[in-house]
C-alpha positions as CSV (number, residue, x, y, z in Angstrom):
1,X,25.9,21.0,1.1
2,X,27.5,18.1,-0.2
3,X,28.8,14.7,1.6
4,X,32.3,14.5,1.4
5,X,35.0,11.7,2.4
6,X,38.3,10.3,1.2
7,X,36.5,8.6,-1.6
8,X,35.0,12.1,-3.0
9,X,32.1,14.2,-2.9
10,X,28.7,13.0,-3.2
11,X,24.8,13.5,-3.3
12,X,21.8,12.0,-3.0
13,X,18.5,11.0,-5.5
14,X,15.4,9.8,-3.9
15,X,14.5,6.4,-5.6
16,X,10.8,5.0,-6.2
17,X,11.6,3.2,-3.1
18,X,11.1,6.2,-1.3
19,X,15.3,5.7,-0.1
20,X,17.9,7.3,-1.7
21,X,20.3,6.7,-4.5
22,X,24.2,8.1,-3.4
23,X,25.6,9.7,-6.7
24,X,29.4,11.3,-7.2
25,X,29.0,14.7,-7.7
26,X,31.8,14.6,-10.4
27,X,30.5,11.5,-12.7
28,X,26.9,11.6,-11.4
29,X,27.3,7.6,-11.2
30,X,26.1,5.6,-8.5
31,X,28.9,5.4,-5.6
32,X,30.7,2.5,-4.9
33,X,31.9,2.6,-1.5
34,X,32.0,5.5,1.6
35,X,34.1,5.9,4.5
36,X,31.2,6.1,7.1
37,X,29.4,3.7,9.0
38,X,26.1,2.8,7.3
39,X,24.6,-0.2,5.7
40,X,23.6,0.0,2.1
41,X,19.7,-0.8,2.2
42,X,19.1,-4.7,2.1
43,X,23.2,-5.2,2.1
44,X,25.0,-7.4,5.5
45,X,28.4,-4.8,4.7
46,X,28.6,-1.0,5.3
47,X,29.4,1.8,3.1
48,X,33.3,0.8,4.0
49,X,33.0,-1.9,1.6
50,X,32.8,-2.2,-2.2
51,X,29.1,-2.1,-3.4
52,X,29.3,-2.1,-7.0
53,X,25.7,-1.9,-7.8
54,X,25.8,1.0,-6.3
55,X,24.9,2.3,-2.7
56,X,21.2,3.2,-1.5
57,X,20.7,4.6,2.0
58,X,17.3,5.3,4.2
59,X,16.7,8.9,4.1
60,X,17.5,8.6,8.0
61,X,21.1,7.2,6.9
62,X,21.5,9.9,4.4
63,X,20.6,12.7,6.5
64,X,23.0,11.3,9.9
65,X,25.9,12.2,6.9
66,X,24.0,15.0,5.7
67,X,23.9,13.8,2.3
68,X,22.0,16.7,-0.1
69,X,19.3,15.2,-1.4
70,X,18.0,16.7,-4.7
């Protein structure tokens, strides 16, 4: 199962970090921005706002979405 909000469908890739990576389903690029309340690791602004680096989640973050991690 795949996350899904007004912004699109996405999945997750666990990093070196050990957190993980949320990628668009479509592009497999990096999202930018989700409409759910989590913080981005090490970022002050949630998912709500635009993170263009890209957005990384704990795994405890992805899972509360239920974000498939691969």
């Amino acid at each position: 199962m795949t996350y899904s909000d007004k912004y699109g469908s996405f999945f997750g890739r666990k990093n070196s970090d050990g957190n993980i990576d949320v990628l668009e389903v479509e592009s497999g690029l990096g999202a930018n921005r989700l409409d759910a309340n989590v913080y981005p690791v090490g970022s002050s602004l949630s998912a709500r706002y635009d993170h263009p680096e890209g957005i990384t989640l704990s795994p405890e973050d992805a899972a509360k979405l239920g974000i498939e991690v691969e």
